[in-house]
C-alpha positions in Angstrom: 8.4 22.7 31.5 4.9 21.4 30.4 1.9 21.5 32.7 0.5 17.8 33.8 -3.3 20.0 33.8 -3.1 20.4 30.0 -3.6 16.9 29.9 -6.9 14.9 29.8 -7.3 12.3 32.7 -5.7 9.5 30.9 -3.4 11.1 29.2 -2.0 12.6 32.6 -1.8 8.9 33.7 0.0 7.4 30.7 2.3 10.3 30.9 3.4 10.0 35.0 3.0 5.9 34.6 7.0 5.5 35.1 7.6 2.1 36.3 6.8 -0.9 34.9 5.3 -2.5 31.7 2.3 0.2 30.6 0.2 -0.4 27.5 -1.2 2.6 26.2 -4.2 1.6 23.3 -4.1 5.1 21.5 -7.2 5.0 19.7 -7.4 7.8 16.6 -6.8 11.0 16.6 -6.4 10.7 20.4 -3.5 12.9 20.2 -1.1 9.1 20.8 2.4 11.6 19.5 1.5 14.5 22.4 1.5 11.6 24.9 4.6 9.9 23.8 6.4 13.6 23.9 5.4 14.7 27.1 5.8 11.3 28.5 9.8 11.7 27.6 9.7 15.1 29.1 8.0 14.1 32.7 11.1 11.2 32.8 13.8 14.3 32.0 12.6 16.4 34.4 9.9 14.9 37.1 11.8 11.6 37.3 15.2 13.1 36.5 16.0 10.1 34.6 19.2 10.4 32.6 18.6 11.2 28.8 21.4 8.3 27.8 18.7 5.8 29.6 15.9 6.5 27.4 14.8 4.4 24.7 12.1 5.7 21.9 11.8 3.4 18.9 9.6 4.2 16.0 9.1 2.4 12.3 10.4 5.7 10.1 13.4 7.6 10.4 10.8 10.8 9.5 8.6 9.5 12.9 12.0 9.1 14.7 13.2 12.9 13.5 10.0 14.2 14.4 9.9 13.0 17.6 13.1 14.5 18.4 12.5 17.6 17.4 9.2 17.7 19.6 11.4 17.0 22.6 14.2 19.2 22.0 11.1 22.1 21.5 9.9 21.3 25.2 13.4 20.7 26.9 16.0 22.2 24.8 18.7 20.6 22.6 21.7 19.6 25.1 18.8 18.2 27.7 18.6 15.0 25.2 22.1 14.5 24.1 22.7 11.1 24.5 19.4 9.7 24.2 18.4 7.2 21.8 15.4 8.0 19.0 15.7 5.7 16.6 13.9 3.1 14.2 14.1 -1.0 14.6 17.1 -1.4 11.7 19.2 2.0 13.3 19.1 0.7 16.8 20.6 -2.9 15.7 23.0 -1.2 13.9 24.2 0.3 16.9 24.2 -2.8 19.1 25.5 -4.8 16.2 28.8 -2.1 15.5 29.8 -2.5 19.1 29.3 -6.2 19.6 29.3 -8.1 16.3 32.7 -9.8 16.7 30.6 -12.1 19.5 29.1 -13.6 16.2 31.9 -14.9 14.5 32.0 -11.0 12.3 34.5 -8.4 12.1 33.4 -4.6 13.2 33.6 -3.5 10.1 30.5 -5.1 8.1 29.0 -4.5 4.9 25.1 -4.5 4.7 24.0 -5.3 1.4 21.3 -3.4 -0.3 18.9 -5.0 -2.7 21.2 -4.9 -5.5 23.8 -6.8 -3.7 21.6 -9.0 -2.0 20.1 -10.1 -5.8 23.0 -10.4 -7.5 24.8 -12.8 -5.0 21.3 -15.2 -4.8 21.7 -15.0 -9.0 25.4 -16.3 -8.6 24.1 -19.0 -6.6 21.2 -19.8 -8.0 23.6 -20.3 -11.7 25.1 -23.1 -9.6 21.4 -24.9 -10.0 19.9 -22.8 -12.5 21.9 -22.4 -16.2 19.1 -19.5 -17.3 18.1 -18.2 -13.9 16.5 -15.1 -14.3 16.3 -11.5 -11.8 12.8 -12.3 -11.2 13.7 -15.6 -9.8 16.5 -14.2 -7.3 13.8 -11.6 -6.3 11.0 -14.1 -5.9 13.7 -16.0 -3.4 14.8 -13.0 -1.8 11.4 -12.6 -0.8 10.9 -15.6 1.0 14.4 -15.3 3.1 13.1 -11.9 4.1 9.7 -13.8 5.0 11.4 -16.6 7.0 14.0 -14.0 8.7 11.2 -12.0 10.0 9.8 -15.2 11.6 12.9 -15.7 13.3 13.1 -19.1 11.3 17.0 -20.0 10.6 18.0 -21.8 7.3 18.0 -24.9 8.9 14.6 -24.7 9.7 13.5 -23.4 6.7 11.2 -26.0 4.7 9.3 -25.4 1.5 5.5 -25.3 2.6 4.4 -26.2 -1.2 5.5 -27.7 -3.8 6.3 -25.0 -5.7 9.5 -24.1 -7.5 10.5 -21.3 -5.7 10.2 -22.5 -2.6 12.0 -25.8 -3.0 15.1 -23.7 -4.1 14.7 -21.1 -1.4 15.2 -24.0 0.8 18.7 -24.5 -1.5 19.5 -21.2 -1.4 19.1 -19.8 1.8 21.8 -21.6 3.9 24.1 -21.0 0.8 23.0 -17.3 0.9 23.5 -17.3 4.5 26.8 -19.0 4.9 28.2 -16.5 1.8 27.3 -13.0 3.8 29.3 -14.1 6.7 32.2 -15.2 4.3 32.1 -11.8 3.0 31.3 -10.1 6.5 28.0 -8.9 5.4 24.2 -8.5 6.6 21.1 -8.0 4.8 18.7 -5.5 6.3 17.1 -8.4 8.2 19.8 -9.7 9.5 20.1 -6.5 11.7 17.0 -7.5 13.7 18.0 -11.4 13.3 21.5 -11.0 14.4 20.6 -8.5 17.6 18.6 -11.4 18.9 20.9 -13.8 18.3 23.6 -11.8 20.2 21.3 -10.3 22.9 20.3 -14.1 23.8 23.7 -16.4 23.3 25.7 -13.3 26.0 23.4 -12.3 28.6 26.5 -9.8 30.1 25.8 -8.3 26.8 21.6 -8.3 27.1 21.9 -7.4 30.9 24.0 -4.5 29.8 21.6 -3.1 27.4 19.0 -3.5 29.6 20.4 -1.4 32.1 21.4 1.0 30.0 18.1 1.7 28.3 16.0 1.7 31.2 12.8 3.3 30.2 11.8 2.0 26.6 8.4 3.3 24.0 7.6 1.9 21.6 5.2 3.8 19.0 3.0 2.1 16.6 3.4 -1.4 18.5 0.4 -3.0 16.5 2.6 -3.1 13.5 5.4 -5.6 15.1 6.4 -8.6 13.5 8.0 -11.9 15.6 11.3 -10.7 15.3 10.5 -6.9 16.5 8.9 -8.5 19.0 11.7 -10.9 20.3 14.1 -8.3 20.5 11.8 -5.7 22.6 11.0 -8.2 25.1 14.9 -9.2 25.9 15.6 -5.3 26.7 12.4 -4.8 28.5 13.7 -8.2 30.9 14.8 -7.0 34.2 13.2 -3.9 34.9 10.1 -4.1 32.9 10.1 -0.8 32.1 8.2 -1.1 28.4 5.9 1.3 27.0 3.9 0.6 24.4 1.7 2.7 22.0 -0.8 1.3 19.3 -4.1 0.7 18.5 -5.4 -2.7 17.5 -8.1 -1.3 15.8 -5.3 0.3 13.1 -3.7 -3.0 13.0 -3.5 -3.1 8.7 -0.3 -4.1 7.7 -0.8 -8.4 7.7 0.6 -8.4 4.1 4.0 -7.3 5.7 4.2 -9.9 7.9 2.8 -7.1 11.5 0.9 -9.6 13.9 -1.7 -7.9 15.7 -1.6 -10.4 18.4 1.4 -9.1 19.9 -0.4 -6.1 20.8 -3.5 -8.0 21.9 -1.1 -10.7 23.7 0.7 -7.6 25.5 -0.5 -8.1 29.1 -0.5 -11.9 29.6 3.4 -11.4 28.1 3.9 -8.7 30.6 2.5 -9.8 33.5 1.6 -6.8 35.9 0.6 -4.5 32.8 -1.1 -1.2 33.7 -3.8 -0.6 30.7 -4.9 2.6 29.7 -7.1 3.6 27.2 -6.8 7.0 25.1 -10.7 7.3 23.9 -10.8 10.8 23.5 -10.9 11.9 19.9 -10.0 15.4 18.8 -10.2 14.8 15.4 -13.8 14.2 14.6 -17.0 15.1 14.7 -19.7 13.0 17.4 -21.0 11.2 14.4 -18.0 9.9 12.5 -17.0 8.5 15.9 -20.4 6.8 16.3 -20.1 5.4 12.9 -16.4 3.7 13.4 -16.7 2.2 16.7 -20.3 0.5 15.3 -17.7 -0.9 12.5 -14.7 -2.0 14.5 -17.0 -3.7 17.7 -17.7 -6.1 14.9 -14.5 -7.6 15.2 -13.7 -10.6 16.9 -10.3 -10.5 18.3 -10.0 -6.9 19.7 -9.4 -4.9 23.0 -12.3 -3.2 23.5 -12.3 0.4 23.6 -15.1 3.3 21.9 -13.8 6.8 20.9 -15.7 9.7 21.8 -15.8 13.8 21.4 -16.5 16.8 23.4 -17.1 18.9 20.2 -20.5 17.5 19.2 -22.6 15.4 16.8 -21.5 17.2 13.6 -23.2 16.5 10.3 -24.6 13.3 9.5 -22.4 11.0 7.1 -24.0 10.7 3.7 -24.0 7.7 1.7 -24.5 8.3 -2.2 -25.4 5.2 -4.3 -24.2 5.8 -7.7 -25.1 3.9 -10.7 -21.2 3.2 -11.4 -18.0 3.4 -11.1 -18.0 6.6 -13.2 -21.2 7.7 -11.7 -19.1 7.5 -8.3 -16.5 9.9 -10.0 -19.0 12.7 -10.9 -20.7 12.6 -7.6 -17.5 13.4 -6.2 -16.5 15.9 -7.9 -19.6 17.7 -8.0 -19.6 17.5 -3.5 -16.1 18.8 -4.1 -17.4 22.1 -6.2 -20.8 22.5 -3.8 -18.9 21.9 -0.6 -16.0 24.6 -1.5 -18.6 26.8 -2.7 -21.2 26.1 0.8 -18.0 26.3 3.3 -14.8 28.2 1.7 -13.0 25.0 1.5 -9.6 24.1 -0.6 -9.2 22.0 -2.8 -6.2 20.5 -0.1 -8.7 19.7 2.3 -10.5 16.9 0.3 -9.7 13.6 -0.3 -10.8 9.8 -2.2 -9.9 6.9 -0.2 -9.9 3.6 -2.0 -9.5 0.1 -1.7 -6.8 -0.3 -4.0 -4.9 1.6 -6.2 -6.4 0.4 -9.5 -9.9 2.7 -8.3 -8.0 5.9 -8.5 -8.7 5.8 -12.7 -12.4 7.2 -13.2 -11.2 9.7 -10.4 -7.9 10.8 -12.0 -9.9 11.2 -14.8 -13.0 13.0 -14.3 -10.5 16.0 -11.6 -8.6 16.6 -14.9 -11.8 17.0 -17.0 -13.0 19.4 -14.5 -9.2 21.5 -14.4 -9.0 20.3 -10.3 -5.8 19.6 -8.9 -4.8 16.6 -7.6 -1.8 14.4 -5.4 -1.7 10.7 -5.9 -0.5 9.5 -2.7 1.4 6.0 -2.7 1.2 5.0 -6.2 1.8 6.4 -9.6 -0.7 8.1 -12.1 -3.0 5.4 -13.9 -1.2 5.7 -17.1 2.0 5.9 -15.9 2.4 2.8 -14.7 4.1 0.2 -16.4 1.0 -2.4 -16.9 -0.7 0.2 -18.7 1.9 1.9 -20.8 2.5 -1.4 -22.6 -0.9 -1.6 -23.4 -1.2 1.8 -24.4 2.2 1.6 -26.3 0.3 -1.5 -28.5 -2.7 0.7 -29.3 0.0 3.4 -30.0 1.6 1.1 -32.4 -1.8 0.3 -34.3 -2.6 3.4 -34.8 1.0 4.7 -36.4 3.4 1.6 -36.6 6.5 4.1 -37.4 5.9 5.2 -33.8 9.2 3.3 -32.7 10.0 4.1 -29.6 6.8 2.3 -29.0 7.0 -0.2 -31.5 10.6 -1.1 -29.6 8.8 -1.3 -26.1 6.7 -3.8 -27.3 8.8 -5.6 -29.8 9.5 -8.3 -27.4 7.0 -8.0 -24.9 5.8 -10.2 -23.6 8.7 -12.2 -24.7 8.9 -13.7 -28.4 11.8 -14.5 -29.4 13.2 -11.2 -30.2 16.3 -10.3 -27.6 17.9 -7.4 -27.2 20.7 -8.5 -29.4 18.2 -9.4 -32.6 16.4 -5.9 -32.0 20.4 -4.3 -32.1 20.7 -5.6 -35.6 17.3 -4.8 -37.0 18.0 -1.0 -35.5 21.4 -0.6 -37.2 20.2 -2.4 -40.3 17.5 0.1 -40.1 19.6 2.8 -39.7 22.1 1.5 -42.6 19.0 1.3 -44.5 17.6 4.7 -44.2 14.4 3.1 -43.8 12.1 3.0 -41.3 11.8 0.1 -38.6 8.4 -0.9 -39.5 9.1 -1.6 -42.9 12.2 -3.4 -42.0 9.8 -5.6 -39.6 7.6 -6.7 -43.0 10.8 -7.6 -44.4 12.9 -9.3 -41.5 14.0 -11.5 -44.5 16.6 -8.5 -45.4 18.5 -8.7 -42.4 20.4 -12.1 -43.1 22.2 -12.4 -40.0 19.0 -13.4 -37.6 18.3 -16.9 -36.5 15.4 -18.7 -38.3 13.0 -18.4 -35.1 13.6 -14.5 -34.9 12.5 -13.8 -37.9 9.5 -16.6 -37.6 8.5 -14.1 -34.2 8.9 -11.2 -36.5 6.8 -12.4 -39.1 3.5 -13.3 -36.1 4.5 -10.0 -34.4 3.8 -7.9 -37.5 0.6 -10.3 -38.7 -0.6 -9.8 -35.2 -0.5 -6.1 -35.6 -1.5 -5.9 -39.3 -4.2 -8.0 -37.8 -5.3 -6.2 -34.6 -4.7 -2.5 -36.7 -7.7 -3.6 -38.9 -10.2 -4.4 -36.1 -10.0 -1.3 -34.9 -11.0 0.7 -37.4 -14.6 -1.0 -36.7 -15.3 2.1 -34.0 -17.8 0.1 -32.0 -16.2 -2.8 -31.8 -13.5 -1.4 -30.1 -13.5 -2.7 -27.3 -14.7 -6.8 -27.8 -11.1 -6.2 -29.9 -8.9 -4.8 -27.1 -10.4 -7.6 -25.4 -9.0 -10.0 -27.5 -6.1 -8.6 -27.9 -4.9 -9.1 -24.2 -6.4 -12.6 -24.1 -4.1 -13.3 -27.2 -1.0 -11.2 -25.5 -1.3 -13.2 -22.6 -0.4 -10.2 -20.6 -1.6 -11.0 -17.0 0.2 -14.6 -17.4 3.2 -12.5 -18.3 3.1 -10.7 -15.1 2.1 -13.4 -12.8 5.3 -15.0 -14.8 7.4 -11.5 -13.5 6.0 -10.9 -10.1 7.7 -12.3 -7.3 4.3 -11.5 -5.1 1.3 -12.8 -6.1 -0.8 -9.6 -4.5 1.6 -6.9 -6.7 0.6 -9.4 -9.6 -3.0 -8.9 -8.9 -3.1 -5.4 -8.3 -0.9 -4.5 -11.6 -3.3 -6.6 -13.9 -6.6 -5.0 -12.1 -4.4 -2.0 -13.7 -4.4 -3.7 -17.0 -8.6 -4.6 -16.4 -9.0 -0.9 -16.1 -8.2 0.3 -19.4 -11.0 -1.7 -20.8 -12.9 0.1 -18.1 -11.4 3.5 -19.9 -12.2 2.5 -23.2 -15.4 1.6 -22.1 -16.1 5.1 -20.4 -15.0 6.8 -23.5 -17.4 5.1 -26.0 -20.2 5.9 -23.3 -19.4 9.9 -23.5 -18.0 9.9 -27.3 -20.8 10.0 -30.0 -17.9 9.5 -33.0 -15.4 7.0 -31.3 -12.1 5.9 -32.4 -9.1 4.8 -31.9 -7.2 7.8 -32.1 -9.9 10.4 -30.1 -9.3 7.5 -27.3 -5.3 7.6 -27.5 -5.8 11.8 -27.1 -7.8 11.4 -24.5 -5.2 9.3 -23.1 -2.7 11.5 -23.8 -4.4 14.5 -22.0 -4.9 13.2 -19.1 -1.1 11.8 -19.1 0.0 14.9 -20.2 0.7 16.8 -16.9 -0.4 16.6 -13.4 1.7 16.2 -9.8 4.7 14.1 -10.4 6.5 14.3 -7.3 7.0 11.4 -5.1 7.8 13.0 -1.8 4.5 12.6 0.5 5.0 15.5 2.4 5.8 18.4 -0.7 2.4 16.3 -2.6 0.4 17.0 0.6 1.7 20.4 1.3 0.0 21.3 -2.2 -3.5 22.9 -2.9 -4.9 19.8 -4.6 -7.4 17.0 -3.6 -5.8 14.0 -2.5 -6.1 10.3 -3.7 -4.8 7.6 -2.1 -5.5 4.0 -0.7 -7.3 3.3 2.9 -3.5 2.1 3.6 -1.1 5.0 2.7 -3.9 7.4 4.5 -3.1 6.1 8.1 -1.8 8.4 10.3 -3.1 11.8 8.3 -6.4 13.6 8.4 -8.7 15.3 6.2 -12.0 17.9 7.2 -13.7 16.1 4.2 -13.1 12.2 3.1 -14.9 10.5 0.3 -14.3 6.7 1.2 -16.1 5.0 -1.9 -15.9 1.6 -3.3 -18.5 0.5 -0.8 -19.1 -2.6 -2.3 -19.0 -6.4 -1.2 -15.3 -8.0 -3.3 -14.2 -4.1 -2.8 -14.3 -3.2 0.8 -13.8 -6.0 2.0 -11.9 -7.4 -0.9 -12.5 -10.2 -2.9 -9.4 -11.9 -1.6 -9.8 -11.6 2.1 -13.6 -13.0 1.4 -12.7 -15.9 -0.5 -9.0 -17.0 0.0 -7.7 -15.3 3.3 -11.0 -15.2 5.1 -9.6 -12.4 7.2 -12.1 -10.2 7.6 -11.2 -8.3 11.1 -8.5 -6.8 8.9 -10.6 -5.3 5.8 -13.4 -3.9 8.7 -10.1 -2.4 10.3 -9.4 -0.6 6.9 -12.6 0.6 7.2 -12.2 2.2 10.5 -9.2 3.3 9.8 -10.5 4.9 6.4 -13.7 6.2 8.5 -11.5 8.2 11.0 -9.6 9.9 8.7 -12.5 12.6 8.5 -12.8 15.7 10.4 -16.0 16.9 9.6 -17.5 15.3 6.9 -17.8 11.6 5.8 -19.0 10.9 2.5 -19.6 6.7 1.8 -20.2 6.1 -2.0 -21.0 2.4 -3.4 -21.8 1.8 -7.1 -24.9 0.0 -8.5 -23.1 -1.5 -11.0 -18.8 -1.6 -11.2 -16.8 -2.4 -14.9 -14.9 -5.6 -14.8 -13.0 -5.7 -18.1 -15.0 -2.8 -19.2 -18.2 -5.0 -18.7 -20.5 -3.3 -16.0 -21.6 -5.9 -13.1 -24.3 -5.7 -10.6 -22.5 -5.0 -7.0 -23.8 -5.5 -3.5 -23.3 -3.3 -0.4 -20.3 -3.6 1.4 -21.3 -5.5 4.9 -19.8 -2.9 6.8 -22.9 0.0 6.0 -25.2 -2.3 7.7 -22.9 -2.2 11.0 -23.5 1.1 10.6 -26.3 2.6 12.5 -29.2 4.1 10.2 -29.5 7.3 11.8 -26.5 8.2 11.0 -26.4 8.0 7.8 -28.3 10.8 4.7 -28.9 8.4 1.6 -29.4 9.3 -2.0 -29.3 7.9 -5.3 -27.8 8.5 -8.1 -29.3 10.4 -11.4 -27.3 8.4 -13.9 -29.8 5.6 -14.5 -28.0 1.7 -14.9 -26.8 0.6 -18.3 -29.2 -1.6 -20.3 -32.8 -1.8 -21.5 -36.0 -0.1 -19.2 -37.2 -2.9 -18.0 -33.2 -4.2 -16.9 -32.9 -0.7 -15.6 -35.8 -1.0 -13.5 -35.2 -4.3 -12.4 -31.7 -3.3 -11.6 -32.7 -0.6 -9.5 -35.4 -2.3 -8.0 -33.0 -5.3 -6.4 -30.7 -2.9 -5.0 -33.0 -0.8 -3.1 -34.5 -4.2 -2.0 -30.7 -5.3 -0.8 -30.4 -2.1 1.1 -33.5 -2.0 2.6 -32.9 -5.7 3.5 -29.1 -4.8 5.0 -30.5 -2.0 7.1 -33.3 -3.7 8.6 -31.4 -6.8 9.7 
């Protein structure tokens, strides 16, 4: 049995709040999981509620396990048998096997995974469609997903552009639809979409399961979409009896279609809501505290709440302004040797927040120049990922054009006439031939049986490279060509052509952007440049280094972690390095000038800022490469929300690229902007 008195004041009334609709902001590090535990543990054994009437719904099946095994730890095994811990899609599933046959289903339904789901939209899309493609299924699978999780029905479903895909989503969905329940299957949002349905068309059925779980929590509550939503507030009906846990303030996850406003909504929607606010940090140090809530009060659409410490101030944070992006790699790498050396630190309790994935390259980079391990948390390796391989695969191909597993990963991308069924025949002629593919490329003529617009594509492929192979033997002109090259590849149209969403498209050819950045770097620091010093360089780095997708063995490593302000919620770290401090990179470019949501880029902030334990390092670059072209940057907004005396600044030594006089200039208007941001 736990003791009430180990509790802080609010925690002890979150914990004994029993009846009635309670939400509990859980600000972070404000110990929300302890809360949630013991709060299931006082209605086992205060309240000698029965374990089969207890409700605990999380978004992971890992939160969901975890949870139960905190529980069992306090009470024992056999004192929760019966009780359900379980995530959105598991507890439909439940309802959904016991009831389905109210829908028009048998008991025994499929529910089709992505594969399934993709190749029954390509069957119907054929119908319309003679050469519809996998992309296109995907890119329509999306937007059923999109319109399920609004609760919107087929028949309601209307294209809100113009655009192709959306026009035949609103073909294909009621098709779709209409062909699961001919084959008795569900999608994976159909679990949530179906629940309602049932829950609201037999209310014998909803008043049942509203009995039966009687006392409901829900963790994470800021991250509900409309559907989520629906369903949690038929159960709660009746008795009322909904606990909630989430923190506005940690609301990040827009792009999946989470609406903060439920949270924020929660008391006018539950009239008679006790509120209670878990402020107390015991993360963080005094400071790092100070600094998020003077970023999050910004916000306009919040509950208003400020997290505070009992351990003291701490160290101040220290914002380093670095000349660029690589200058921002070297400063952080040479904190990470002076602070292991200064405090006994491991390498394990570092880590480099950023924006978005595409920043991780200087600092992947520069930790493998300096032999320090390193986890990449939530994305591959730079030059592992597909974008980038291709290009690197073309500069591969330049350099030794008998390089064919290469030259065959290019061959026909992006697409040029060259299928799968024309490269078969050039690689058994080849083979026939005893010559290599290359040379049967320069002479496509030989193999007789290809159409006449194969071997046209042949003949520009292999000028294009003959073409391209000379350029870059001119060492300093390196990278004006690679340049070019993807201008005349038309590679980013390529992947806005294969992307079903328009972010992952974005993201994948700031990928592509940062190799110029690489190659860039690399004539900077190389005095005798070429093509093949930057291909070993590329190889080195690409050579070895954490390849393990699991998030727990990565962070269970001795190695500095990387990962994005979005993957990083929920964990903790005695030293962070949030950098990219720039205006277009925290906040981002596309939530300043096409989603003009800013509350959510300020909440990555926080969010990003409370991560740290004990020390907070901000970096910001002077200038940033944009398609290996340095640009002048300006200071993200959110440093000015941030109260001067908290914050240590320094400079960088690395001087800006250019002449003296541009140098000077340079340096001057910065220190002018920052001097004008913190005295606003």
């Amino acid at each position: 049995m736990f003791d009430l008195n180990s509790l802080n004041p609010q925690q002890r009334a979150a914990v004994s709040h029993t009846e009635g609709p309670l939400l509990l902001l859980a600000g972070a590090g404000s110990g929300k999981t302890r809360v949630i535990t013991c709060r299931i543990v006082y209605l086992l054994q205060q309240r000698g509620v029965s374990p089969r009437q207890l409700l605990a719904v999380t978004f992971t099946n890992k939160a969901a396990r975890e949870m139960r095994e905190r529980v069992e730890e306090m009470v024992g095994g056999k004192a929760v048998r019966g009780m359900v811990i379980a995530t959105f899609h598991s507890l439909c599933v439940r309802i959904l096997k016991a009831n389905i046959e109210r829908l028009g289903y048998k008991k025994n339904f499929s529910i089709y995974a992505a594969s399934d789901q993709q190749q029954l939209v390509r069957r119907l899309l054929r119908d319309e469609i003679a050469d519809a493609t996998g992309k296109d299924a995907e890119q329509i699978l999306w937007q059923i997903s999109a319109a399920k999780n609004r609760l919107v029905t087929p028949g309601e479903f209307q294209s809100s552009s113009r655009d192709p895909v959306s026009c035949m989503t609103a073909l294909i969905y009621p098709r779709y639809q209409k062909e699961l329940k001919a084959y008795n299957a569900v999608d994976f949002d159909d679990l949530l979409v179906l629940t309602v349905k049932l829950l609201e068309k037999n209310p014998d059925l909803l008043e049942h399961y509203q009995q039966l779980f009687r006392y409901q929590m829900v963790d994470e509550y800021q991250d509900t979409n409309p559907v989520q939503y629906r369903l949690l507030k038929l159960l709660a009906g009746g008795h009322g009896n909904l606990c909630v846990v989430g923190d506005d303030d940690q609301s990040i996850y827009g792009f999946r279609g989470a609406d903060v406003e439920t949270i924020l909504n929660f008391e006018r929607d539950f009239p008679g809501t006790r509120l209670i606010k878990l402020e107390q940090n015991y993360r963080s140090t005094g400071n790092i505290l100070a600094a998020a809530n003077a970023v999050i009060k910004n916000n306009r659409k919040r509950k208003e709440k400020a997290l505070w410490t009992a351990d003291g101030a701490g160290n101040l944070i220290d914002y380093l302004i670095c000349a660029d992006d690589e200058d921002e790699a070297c400063r952080v790498i040479e904190r990470i040797h002076a602070e292991r050396g200064r405090h006994q630190l491991e390498y394990a309790d570092f880590a480099i927040l950023y924006r978005t994935n595409s920043q991780s390259r200087s600092f992947e980079e520069q930790l493998r120049y300096e032999n320090i391990p390193y986890v990449l948390i939530g994305g591959q390796q730079f030059f592992e990922r597909k974008e980038v391989k291709d290009i690197i695969a073309y500069l591969k191909v330049l350099l030794n054009p008998f390089d064919e597993v290469n030259l065959l990963r290019i061959l026909n991308y992006p697409k040029r006439n060259i299928g799968a069924g024309s490269a078969d025949k050039l690689i058994r002629y080849s083979a026939e031939a005893e010559e290599p593919l290359w040379t049967i490329l320069q002479q496509s003529e030989r193999v007789a049986d290809l159409k006449p617009r194969t071997h046209e594509a042949i003949a520009q492929f292999v000028a294009l490279l003959e073409c391209y192979r000379q350029r870059f033997q001119q060492p300093r002109e390196m990278l004006e060509t690679l340049r070019e090259m993807l201008e005349e590849l038309k590679l980013a149209e390529e992947i806005y052509r294969q992307e079903n969403d328009p972010q992952k498209a974005r993201r994948r050819i700031e990928n592509q952007a940062e190799v110029l950045n690489a190659m860039a770097s690399y004539l900077e620091r190389d005095p005798e440049p070429s093509l093949a010093g930057f291909l070993d360089k590329v190889s080195l780095l690409d050579d070895d280094g954490p390849k393990q997708n699991d998030k727990e063995k990565k962070l269970a490593q001795n190695a500095v972690t990387l990962m994005s302000l979005h993957s990083s919620k929920g964990l903790e770290f005695p030293v962070v390095f949030l950098v990219g401090m720039e205006e277009g990179v925290l906040p981002h470019k596309k939530s300043i000038y096409e989603t003009f949501d800013i509350d959510e880029e300020r909440r990555l902030c926080y969010v990003g800022i409370t991560r740290a334990q004990r020390q907070l390092v901000l970096l910001g670059a002077q200038q940033r490469r944009k398609y290996g072209q340095l640009e002048q940057r300006e200071p993200s907004r959110f440093l000015v929300e941030i109260p001067q005396e908290l914050l240590t600044r320094s400079a960088g030594d690395k001087p800006p690229v250019g002449t003296p006089a541009e140098q000077e200039q340079s340096a001057s208007n910065f220190f002018s902007g920052i001097s004008q941001l913190f005295g606003d």
